[in-house]
C-alpha positions as CSV (number, residue, x, y, z in Angstrom):
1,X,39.7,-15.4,-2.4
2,X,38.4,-12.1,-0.8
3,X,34.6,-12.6,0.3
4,X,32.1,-9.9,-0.1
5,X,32.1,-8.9,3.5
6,X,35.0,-8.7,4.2
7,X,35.4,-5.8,2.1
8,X,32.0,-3.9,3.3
9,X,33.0,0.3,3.9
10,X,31.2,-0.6,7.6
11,X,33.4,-3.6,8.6
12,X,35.7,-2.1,11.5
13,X,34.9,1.6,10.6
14,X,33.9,2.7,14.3
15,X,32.7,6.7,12.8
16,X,30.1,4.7,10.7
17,X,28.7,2.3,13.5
18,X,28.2,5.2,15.4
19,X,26.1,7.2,12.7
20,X,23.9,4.2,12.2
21,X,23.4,4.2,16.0
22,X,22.5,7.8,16.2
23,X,19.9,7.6,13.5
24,X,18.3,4.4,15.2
25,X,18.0,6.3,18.3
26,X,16.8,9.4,16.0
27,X,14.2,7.3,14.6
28,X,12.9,6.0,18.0
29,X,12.2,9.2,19.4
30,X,10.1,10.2,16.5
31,X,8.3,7.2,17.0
32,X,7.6,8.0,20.2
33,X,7.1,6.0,23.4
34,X,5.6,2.7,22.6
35,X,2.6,1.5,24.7
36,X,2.1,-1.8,26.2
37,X,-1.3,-3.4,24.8
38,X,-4.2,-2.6,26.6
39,X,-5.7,-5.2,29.2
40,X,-9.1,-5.3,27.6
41,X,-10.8,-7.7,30.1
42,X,-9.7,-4.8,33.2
43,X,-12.1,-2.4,32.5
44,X,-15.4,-1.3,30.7
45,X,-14.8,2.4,28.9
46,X,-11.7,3.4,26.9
47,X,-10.5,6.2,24.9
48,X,-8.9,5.2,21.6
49,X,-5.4,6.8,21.4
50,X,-5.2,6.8,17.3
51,X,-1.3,8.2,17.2
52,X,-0.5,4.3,18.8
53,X,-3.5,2.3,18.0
54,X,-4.2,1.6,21.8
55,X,-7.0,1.7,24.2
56,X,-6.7,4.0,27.2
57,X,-8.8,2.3,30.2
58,X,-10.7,5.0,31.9
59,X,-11.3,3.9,35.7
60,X,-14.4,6.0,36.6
61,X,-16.7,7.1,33.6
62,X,-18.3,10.8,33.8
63,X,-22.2,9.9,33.9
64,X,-25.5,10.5,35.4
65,X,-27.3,7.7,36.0
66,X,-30.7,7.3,33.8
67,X,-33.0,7.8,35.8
68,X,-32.5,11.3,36.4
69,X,-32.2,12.2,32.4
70,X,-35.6,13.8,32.7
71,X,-37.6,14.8,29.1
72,X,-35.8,12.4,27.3
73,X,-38.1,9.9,25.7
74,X,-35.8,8.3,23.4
75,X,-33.9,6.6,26.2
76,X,-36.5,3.5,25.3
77,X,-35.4,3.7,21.8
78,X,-31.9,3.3,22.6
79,X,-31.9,1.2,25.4
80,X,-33.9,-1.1,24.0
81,X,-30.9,-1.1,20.6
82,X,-28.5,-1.5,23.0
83,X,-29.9,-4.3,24.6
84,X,-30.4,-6.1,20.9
85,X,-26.6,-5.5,20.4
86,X,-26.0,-6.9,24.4
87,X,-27.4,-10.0,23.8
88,X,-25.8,-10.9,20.5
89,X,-28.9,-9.7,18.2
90,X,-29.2,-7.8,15.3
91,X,-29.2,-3.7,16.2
92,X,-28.1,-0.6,14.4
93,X,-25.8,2.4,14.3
94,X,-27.4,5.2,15.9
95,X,-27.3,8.9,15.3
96,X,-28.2,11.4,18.2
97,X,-28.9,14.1,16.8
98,X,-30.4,17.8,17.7
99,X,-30.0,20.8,20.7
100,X,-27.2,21.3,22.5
101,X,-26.8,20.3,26.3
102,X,-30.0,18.0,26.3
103,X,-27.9,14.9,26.9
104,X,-27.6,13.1,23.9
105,X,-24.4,11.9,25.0
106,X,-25.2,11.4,28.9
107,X,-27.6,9.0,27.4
108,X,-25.1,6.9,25.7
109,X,-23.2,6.7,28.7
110,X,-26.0,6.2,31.2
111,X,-27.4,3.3,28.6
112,X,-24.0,1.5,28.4
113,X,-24.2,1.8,32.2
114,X,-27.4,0.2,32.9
115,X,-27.2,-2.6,30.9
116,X,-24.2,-3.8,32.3
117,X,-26.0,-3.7,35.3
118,X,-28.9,-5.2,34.3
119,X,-27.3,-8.2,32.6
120,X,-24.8,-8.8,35.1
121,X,-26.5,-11.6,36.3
122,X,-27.1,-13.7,33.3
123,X,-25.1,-17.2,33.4
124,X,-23.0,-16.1,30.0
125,X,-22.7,-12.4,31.0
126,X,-20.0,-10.3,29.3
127,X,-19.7,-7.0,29.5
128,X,-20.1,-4.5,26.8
129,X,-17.6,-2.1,26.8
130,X,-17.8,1.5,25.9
131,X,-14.9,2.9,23.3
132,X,-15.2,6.7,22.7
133,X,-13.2,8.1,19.5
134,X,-12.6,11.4,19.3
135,X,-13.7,13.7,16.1
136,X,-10.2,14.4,15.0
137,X,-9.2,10.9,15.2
138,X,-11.9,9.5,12.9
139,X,-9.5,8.0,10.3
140,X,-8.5,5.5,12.5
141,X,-11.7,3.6,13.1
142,X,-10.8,1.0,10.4
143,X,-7.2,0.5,12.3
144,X,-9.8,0.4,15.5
145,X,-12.2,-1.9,13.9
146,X,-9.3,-4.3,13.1
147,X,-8.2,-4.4,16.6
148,X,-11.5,-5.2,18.2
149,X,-13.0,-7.8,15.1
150,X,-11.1,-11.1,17.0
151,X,-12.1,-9.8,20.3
152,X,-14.8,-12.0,22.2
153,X,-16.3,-8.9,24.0
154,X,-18.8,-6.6,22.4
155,X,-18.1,-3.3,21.8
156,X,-20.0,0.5,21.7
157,X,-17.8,2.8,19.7
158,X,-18.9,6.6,20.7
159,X,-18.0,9.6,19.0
160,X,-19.1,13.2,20.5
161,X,-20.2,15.8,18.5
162,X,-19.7,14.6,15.3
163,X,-19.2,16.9,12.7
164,X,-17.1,17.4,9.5
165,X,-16.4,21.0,7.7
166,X,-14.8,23.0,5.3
167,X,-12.7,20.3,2.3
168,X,-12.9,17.4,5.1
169,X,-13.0,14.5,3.5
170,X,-12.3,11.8,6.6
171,X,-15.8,11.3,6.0
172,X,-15.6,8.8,3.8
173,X,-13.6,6.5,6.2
174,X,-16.5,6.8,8.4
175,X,-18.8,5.5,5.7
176,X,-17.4,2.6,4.5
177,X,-16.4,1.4,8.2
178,X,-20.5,1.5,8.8
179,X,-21.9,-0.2,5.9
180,X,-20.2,0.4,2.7
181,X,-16.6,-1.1,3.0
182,X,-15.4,-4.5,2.1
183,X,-15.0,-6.0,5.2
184,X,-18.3,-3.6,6.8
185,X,-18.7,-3.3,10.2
186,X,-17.4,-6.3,12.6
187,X,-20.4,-8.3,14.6
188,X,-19.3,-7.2,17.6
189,X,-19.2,-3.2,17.1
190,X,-21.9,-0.7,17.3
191,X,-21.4,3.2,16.2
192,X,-23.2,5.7,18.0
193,X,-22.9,9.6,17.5
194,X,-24.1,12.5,19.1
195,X,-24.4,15.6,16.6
196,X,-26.0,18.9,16.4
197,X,-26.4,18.6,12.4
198,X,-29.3,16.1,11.6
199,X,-26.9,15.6,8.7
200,X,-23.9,15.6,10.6
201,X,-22.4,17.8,7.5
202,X,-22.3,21.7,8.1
203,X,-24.6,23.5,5.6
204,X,-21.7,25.7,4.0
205,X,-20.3,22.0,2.9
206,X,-23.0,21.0,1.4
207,X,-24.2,24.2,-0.3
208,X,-20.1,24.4,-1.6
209,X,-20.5,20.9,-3.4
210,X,-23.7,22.2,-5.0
211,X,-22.5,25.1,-6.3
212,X,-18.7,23.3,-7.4
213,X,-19.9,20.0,-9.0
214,X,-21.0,19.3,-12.1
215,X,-24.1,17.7,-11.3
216,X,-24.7,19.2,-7.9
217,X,-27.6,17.1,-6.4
218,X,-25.2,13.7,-7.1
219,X,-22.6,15.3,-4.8
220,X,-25.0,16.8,-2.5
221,X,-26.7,13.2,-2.2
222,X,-23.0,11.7,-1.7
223,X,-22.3,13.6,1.7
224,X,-25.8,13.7,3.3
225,X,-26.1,9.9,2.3
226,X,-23.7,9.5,5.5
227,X,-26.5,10.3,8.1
228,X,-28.3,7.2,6.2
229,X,-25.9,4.9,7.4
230,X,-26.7,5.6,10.9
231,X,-30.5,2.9,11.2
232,X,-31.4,4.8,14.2
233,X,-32.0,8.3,14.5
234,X,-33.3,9.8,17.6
235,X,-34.1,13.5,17.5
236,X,-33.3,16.0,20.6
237,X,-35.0,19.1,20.7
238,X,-35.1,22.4,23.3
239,X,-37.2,21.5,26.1
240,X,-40.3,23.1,27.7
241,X,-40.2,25.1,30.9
242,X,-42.0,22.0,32.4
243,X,-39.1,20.0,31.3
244,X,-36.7,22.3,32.4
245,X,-37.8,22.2,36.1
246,X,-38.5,18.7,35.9
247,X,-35.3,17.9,35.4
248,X,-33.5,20.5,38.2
249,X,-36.1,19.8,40.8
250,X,-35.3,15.7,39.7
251,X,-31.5,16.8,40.7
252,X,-32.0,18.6,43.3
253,X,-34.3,15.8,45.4
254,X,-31.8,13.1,44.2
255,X,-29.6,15.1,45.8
256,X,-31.3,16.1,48.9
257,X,-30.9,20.0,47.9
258,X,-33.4,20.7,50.6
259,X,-33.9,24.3,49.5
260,X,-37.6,26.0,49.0
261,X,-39.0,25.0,46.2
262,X,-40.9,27.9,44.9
263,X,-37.0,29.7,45.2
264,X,-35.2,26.8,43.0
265,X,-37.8,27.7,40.4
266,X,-37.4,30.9,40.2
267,X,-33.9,31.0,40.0
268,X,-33.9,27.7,37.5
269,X,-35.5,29.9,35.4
270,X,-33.3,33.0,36.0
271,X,-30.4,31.1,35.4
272,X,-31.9,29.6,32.2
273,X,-32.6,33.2,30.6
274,X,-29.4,34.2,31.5
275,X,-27.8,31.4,29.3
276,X,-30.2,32.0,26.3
277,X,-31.2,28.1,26.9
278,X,-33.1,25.6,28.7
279,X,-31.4,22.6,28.4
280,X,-30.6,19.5,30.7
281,X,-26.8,20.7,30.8
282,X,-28.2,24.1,32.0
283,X,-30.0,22.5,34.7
284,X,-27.0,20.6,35.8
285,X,-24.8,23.7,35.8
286,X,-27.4,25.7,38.0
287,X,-27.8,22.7,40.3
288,X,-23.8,22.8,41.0
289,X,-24.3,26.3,41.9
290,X,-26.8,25.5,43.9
291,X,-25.3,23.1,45.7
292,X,-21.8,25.0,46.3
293,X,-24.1,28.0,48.1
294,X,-25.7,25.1,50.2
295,X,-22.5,24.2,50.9
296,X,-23.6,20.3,49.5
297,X,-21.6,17.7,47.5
298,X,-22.7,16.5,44.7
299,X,-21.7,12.7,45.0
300,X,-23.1,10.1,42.5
């Protein structure tokens, strides 16, 4: 009696073992290098890498430390969220929203910061670690929620200038991972995102889906009904001229840029109209020049 695999077209053939070998190695390629998991516990920021569903440790975190964010009142507001979350207590999703360059996501940062200084000396202390996501991978928060839901630290998911345009529609995944989904957002995560749209939706999107749908102010209603997912919303706006020098005179004495003051004025505010803004980014970038022609690091 013959059995079944003895009479299988691959038994013996050489040609066909190879094929199935070249199509394995084929397929591994296109897979792509696979990464080793992540060693949570060996650091406190990470980028999510969405193509493999890891987290990339980054060593040393580009921030300002809070006290020099100057004009920013809602650094109470959120620190004090933050600190809810920390400590295991209720706190909500929060949308930054407003002018650009007045350090809406320096804030994020320098808050993550100074809490885990603060609380670094409580018996139970566990760090809260800082996960940004970047716009274009925003589908894959729920494959990112899933990794972190078992974990026992507490996470701060980040995403920079959040925006969605055009026929979009990843949206959605970013709605149900807040509130609306079945599983909702894990315990242990927070969402915070910095925008320049109040509604994080551009207004050609919204004005499309008014003019397309059949009962306009339904659909209109269903994408600006995202920013109301976010329970905290802090509002950045263009800052005085008193701001504005407030915060480079604040860099440049942190800094021991020991130039006359009357002069860092008056260039501050050169520099300023030559940028069309006055913002805490354009403070910073004049206080770099500043410091090159004073021939002064700038080490944090």
């Amino acid at each position: 009696m013959t059995r079944e695999s003895d009479t299988s077209p691959l038994r013996g053939d050489p040609s066909s073992v190879r094929a199935l070998e070249r199509i394995a190695t084929a397929l591994e390629k296109l897979a792509g290098p696979q990464e080793a998991p992540c060693d949570i516990s060996g650091a406190d920021a990470f980028v999510f890498a969405a193509r493999t569903g890891t987290l990339v440790p980054v060593p040393r975190v580009n921030r300002v430390d809070i006290a020099l964010l100057r004009g920013i009142g809602q650094a109470r507001d959120l620190l004090a969220n933050t600190d809810h979350f920390a400590q295991g207590l209720p706190a909500n999703n929060a949308l930054l929203w407003g002018a650009r360059g007045m350090g809406k996501s320096a804030l994020i940062k320098a808050v993550h910061a100074t809490l885990n200084l603060r609380l670094a000396g409580s018996p139970a202390f566990q760090p809260l670690k800082l996960i940004e996501i970047h716009r274009e991978d925003i589908e894959g928060l729920p494959a990112l929620m899933a990794l972190l839901r078992e974990k026992p630290w507490r996470f701060l998911i980040f995403c920079d200038d959040l925006s969605f345009d055009g026929a979009d529609t990843s949206y959605k995944s970013l709605k149900a991972v807040l509130e609306g989904g079945l599983e909702g957002r894990p315990p242990n995560v927070l969402f915070y995102a910095t925008s320049n749209r109040r509604h994080i939706l551009s207004r050609e999107m919204i004005e499309n889906e008014r003019g397309t749908a059949i009962h306009p102010d339904d659909a209109v209603q269903e994408k600006i009904s995202l920013s109301d997912r976010f329970g905290l919303w802090l509002g950045f706006h263009s800052c005085s001229q008193d701001d504005f020098l407030a915060m480079v005179f604040g860099y440049a004495d942190h800094f021991g840029l020991g130039a006359d003051r009357v002069v860092i004025a008056s260039e501050a505010l050169e520099w300023s109209v030559t940028r069309g803004a006055r913002s805490g980014r354009t403070a910073w970038q004049y206080i770099q020049d500043l410091a090159g022609r004073l021939g002064k690091p700038l080490e944090q």
